[in-house]
C-alpha positions as CSV (number, residue, x, y, z in Angstrom):
1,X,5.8,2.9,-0.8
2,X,7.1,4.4,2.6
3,X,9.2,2.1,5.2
4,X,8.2,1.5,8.8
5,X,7.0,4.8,9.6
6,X,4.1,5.4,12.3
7,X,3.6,8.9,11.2
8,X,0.6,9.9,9.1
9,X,1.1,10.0,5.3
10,X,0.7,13.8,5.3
11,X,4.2,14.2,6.7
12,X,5.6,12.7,3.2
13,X,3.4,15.0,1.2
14,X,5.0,17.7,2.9
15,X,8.0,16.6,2.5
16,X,7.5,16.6,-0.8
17,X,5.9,20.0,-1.3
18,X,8.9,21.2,1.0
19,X,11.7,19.6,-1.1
20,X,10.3,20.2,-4.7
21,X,10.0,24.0,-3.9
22,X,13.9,23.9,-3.2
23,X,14.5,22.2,-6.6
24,X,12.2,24.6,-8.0
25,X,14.3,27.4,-7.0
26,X,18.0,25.7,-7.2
27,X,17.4,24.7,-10.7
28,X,14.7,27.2,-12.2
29,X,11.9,24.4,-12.6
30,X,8.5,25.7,-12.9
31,X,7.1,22.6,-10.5
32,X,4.1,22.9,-8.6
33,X,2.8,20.0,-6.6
34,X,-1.1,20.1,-5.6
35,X,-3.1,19.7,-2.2
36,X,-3.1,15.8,-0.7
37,X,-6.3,14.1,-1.1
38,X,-6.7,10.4,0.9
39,X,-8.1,7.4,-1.0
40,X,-12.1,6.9,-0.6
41,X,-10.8,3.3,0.3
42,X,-8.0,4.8,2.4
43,X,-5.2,2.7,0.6
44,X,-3.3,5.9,-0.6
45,X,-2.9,9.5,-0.2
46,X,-2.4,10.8,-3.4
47,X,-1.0,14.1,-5.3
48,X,0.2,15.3,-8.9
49,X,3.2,17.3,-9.2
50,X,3.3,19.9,-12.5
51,X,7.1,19.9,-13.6
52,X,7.7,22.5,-16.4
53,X,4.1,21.2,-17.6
54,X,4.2,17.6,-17.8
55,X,2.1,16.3,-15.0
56,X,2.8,13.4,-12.4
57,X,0.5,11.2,-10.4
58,X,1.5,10.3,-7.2
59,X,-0.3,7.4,-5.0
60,X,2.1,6.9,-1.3
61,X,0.9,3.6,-0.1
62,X,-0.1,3.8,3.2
63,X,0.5,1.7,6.0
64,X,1.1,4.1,8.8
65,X,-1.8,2.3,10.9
66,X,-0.1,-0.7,10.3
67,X,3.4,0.3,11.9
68,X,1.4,2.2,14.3
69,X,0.0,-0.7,16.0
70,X,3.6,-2.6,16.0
71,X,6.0,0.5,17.2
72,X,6.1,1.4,20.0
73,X,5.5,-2.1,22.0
74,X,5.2,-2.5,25.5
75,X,8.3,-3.3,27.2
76,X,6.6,-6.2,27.8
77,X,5.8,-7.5,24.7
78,X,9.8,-6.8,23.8
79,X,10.9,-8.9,26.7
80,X,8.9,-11.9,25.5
81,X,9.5,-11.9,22.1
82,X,12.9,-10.2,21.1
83,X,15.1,-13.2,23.2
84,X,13.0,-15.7,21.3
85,X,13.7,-14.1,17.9
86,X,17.5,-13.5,18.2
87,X,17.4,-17.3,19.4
88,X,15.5,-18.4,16.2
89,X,17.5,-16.9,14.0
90,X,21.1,-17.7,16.1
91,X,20.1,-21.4,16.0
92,X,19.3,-21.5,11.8
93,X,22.4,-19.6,11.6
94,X,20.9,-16.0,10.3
95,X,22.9,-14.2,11.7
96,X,26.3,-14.7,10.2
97,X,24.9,-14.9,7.2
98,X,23.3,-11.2,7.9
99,X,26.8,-10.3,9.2
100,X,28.2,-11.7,6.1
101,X,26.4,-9.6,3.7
102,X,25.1,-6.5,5.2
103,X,28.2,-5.9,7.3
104,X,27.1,-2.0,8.5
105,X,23.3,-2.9,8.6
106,X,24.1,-5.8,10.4
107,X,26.5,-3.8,13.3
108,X,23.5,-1.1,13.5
109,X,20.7,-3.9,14.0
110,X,22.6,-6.3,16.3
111,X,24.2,-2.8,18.0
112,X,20.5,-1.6,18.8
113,X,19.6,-4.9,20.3
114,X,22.4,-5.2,22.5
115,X,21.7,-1.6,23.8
116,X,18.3,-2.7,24.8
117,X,19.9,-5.5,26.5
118,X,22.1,-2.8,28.3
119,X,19.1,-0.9,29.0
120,X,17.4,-3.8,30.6
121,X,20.5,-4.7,32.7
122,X,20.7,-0.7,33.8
123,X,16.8,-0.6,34.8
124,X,17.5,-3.6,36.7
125,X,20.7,-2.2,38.1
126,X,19.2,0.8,39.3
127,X,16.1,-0.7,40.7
128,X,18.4,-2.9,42.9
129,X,20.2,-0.4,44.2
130,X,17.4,1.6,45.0
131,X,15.7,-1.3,46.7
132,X,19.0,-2.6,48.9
133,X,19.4,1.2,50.3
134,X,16.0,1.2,51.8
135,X,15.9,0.1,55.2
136,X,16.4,-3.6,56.4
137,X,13.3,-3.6,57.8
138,X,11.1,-2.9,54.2
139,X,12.5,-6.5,53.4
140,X,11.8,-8.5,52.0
141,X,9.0,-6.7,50.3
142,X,11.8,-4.2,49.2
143,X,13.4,-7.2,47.1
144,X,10.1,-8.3,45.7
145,X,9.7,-4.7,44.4
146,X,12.4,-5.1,41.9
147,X,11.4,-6.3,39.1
148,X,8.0,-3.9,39.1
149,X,10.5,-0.8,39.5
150,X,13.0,-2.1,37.2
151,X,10.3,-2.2,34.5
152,X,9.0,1.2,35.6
153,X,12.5,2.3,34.9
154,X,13.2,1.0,31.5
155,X,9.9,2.3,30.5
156,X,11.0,5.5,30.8
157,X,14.6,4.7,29.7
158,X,13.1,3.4,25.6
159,X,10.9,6.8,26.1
160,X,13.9,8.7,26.3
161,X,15.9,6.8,23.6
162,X,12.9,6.2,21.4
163,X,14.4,9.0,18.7
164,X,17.4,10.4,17.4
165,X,20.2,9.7,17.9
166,X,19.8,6.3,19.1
167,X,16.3,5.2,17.7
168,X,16.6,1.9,20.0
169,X,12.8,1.1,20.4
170,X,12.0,2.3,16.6
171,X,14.9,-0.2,15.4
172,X,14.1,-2.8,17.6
173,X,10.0,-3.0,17.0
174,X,11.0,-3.0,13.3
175,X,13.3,-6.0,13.3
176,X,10.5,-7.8,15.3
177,X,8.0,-7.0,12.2
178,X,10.4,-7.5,9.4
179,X,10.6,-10.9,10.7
180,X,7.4,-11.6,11.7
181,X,6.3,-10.6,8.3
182,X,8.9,-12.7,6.8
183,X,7.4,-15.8,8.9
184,X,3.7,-15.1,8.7
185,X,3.4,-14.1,12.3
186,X,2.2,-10.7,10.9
187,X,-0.4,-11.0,8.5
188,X,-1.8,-7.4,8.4
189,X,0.4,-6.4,5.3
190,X,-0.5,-9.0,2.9
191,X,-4.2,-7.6,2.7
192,X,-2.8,-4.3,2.1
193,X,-0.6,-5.4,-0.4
194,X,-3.1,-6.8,-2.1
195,X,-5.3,-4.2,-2.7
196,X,-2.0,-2.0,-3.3
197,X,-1.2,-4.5,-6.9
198,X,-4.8,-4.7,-7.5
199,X,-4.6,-0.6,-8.3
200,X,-1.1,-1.0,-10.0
201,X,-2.5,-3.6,-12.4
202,X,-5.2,-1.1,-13.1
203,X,-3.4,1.7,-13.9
204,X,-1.0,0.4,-16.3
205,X,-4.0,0.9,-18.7
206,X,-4.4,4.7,-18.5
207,X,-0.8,5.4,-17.6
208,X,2.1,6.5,-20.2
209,X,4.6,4.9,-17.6
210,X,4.2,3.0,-14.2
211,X,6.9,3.2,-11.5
212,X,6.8,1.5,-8.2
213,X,9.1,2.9,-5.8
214,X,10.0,1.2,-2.6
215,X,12.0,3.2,0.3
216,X,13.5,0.9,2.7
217,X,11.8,-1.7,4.0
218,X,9.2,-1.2,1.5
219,X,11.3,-2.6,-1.0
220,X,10.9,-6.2,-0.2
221,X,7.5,-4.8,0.1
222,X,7.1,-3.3,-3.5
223,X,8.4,-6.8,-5.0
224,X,6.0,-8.7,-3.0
225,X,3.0,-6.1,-4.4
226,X,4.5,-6.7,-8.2
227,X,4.9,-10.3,-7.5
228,X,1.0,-10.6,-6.8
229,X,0.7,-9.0,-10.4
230,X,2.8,-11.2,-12.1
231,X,1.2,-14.4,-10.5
232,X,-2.2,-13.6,-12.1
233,X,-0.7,-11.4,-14.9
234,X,2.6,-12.8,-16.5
235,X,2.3,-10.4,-19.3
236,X,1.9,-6.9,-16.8
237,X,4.5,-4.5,-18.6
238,X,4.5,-6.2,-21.8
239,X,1.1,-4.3,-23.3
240,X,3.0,-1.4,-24.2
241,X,3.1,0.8,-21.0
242,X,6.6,0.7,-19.5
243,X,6.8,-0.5,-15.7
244,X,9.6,0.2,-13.8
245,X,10.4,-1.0,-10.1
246,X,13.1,1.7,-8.1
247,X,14.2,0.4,-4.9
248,X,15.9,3.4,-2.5
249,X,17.8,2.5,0.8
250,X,16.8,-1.0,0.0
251,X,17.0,-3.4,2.8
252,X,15.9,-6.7,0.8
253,X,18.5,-9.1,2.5
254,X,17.4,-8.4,6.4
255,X,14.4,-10.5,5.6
256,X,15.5,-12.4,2.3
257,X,18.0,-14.2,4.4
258,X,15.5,-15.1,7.2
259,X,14.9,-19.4,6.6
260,X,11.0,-18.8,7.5
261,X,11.0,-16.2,4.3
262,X,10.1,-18.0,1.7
263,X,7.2,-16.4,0.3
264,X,10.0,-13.3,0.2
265,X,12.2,-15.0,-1.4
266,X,10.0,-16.8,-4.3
267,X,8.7,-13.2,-5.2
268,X,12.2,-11.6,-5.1
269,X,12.9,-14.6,-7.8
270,X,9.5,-13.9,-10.0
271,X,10.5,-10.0,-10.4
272,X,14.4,-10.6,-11.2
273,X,12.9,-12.4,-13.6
274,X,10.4,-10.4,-15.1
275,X,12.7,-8.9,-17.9
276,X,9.7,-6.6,-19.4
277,X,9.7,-5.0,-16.0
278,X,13.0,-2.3,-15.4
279,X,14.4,-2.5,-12.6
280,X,16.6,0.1,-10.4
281,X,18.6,0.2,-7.3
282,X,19.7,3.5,-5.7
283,X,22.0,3.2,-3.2
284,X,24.1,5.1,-1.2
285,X,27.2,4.1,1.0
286,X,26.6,6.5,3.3
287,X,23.7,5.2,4.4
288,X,24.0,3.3,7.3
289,X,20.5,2.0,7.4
290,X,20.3,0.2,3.8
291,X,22.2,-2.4,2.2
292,X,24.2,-1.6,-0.6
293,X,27.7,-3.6,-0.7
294,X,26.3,-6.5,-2.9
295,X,24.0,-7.4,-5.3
296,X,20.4,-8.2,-3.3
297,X,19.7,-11.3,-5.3
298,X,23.4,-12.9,-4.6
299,X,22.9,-11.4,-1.7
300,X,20.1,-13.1,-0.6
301,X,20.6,-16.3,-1.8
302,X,18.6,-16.1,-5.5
303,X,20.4,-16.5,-8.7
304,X,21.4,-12.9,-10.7
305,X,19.9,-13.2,-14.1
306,X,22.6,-10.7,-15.0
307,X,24.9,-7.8,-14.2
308,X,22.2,-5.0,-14.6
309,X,19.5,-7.0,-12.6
310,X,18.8,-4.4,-11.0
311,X,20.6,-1.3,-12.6
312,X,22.7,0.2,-10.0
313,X,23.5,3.7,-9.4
314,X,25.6,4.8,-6.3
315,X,25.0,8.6,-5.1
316,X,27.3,10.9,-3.2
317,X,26.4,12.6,-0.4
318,X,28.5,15.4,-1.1
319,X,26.5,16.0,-4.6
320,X,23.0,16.2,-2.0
321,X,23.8,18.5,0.8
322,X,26.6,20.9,1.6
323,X,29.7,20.1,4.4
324,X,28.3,22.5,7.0
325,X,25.0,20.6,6.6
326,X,26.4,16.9,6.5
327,X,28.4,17.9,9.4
328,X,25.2,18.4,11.2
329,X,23.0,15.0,10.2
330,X,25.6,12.5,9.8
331,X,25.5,11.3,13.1
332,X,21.6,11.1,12.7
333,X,21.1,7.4,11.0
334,X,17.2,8.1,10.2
335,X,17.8,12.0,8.9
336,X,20.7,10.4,6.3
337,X,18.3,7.8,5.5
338,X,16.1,10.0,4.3
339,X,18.3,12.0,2.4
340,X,18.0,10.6,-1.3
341,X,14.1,11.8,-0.8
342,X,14.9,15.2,-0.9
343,X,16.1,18.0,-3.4
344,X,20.2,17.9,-4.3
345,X,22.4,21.1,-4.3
346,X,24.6,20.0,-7.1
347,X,22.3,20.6,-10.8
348,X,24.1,17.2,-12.5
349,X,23.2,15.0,-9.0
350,X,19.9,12.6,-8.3
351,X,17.6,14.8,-7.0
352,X,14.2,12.7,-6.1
353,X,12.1,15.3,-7.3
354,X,13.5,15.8,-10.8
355,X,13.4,11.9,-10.7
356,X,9.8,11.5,-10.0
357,X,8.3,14.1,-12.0
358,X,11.3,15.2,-14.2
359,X,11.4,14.8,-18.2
360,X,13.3,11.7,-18.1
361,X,11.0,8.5,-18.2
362,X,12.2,6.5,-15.6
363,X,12.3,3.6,-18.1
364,X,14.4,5.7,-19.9
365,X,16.7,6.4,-17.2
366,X,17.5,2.7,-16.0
367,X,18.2,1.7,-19.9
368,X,20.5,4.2,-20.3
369,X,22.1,3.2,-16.9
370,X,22.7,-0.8,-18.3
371,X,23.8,0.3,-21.4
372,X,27.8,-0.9,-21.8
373,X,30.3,1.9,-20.7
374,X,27.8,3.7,-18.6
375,X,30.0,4.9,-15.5
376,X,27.2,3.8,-12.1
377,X,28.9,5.6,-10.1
378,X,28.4,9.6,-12.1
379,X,25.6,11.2,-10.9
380,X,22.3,9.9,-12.2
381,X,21.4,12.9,-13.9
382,X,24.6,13.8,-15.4
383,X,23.9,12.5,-19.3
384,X,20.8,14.0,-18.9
385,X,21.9,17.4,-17.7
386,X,21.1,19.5,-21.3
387,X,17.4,18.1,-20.5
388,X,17.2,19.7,-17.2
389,X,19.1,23.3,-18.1
């Protein structure tokens, strides 16, 4: 399950294909990963991937028309409704608590939004000026032009700044659906969601192993899809077929903490705990854009069931790519974001492609990452690495 991405699904295929022909060669794999083919319902686009003969299905929920009609917003529709947000949540006291426990999150989200309030105050700046040097006599239909121009201006202003390195209009157009999602202002995921659980549950009868992995903000949005299960199904992952839940870049306290997320919160509670169901959490403290200092259920309020709830391991970025490289992306929020969904250059490192498709069962992997005396912060892959030579 993909974050709050407009592009098509296509571009995550390829990503893929791109990435898993680098581990291919790095590591002497035999790994071959097939043409993309979209759902006839159009809920997935789906692929296998052949590593060293043992064969993958993979199903990449999509959602792309969904973010597509949130991001980008007009200007206008940002004007209206970002003030009222950061007012809701100021008032119920969200945001030191979001300060609190997502510290570097917290300084990139509330950063964004008050560059967008420096944008404004520029476009009006500008369009002031520009307005007060024309001639006295165009008043005082110069002065009533103001606000028209100043808008013209920051139009083009967010156009500019809409990608790297600043992302401002991405950021901010996500916040606004995180939390509009988290209140019920936004109802155009739930169906989706639905439909998304209704295919899991029906797998987990032909499949040797089921693992839902949520990047971003699509991990509050993969618990809320197993949470559906589990409310019609309390005994999904108990008929024999191991299930397995993998949150990456997780971001599950930026709407946990939100008052009006309750439905959020309730699920995040079902899954922790829904012991039969593993459960692991891949973070990485170089990523600017997740939240990874604390647990996500202390984090968000909801009582830990225990230390391994999730499993936690932490990966290095030094283990993925190489100085010269890092040197170039690190300044680059969404590129590093991104990052643990690509190949690694170090053999004994995670590497997403030898975790999706690789010859350790995902189950597998998160058991042997709770058991006593594992070290979470080695390399994922490291007790493994006689499997993968």
């Amino acid at each position: 399950m993909p974050g709050f991405d407009p592009r098509p699904p296509e571009t995550y295929w390829g990503l893929f294909r791109r990435e898993s022909r680098i581990t291919a060669g790095r590591r002497g794999h035999a790994i071959a990963v097939s043409d993309p083919a979209r759902a006839e319902d159009g809920l997935s686009l789906d692929w296998t991937i052949d590593f060293d003969g043992a064969r993958t299905r993979y199903s990449l929920l999509r959602w792309d028309d969904i973010v597509g009609a949130r991001f980008p917003r007009s200007n206008w529709r940002r004007l209206r409704d970002v003030p009222a947000l950061w007012w809701r949540l100021r008032r119920v006291g969200y945001i030191r608590r979001f300060q609190q426990e997502a510290r570097r999150f917290a300084t990139v989200i509330l950063g964004v939004h008050w560059i967008f309030l420096a944008l404004v105050a520029l476009s009006l700046g500008l369009a002031t000026g520009a307005m007060l040097a024309l001639p006295q006599a165009a008043r005082p239909w110069s002065l009533l032009a103001i606000p028209p121009v100043a808008y013209a201006i920051l139009g083009l202003i967010m156009a500019l700044t809409r990608g790297k390195p600043l992302y401002v209009a991405h950021l901010v157009d996500d916040t606004t659906f995180t939390h509009d999602h988290a209140s019920g202002a936004e109802m155009r995921m739930h169906g989706r969601l639905d439909a998304f659980a209704e295919g899991i549950r029906a797998a987990e009868a032909s499949a040797s192993e089921l693992v839902l992995i949520g990047h971003s903000s699509s991990s509050f949005l993969a618990i809320e899809a197993l949470d559906r299960i589990l409310a019609i199904d309390p005994e999904f992952g108990r008929r024999g077929t191991p299930v397995s839940l993998v949150t990456i870049g997780s971001v599950i306290p930026w709407i946990a903490l939100d008052p009006q997320a309750g439905q959020v919160r309730r699920a995040l509670a079902r899954v922790a705990e829904a012991g039969a169901i593993g459960w692991l959490d891949v973070r990485a403290d170089w990523d600017w854009l997740s939240i990874h200092l604390r647990d996500p259920l202390i984090a968000s309020g909801i009582p830990s069931p225990g230390p391994d709830r999730p499993a936690v391991i932490r990966v290095r970025i030094q283990d993925l790519i190489d100085a010269e490289l890092l040197a170039r992306r690190k300044w680059n929020l969404f590129q590093m974001h991104f990052q643990l969904l690509m190949s690694s250059r170090d053999p004994a490192a995670f590497d997403y492609i030898v975790f999706v498709a690789g010859p350790e069962p995902i189950h597998a992997m998160i058991a042997r990452t709770c058991r006593p005396g594992t070290a979470q912060e080695a390399p994922i892959l490291e007790a493994a690495a006689s499997t993968l030579s």
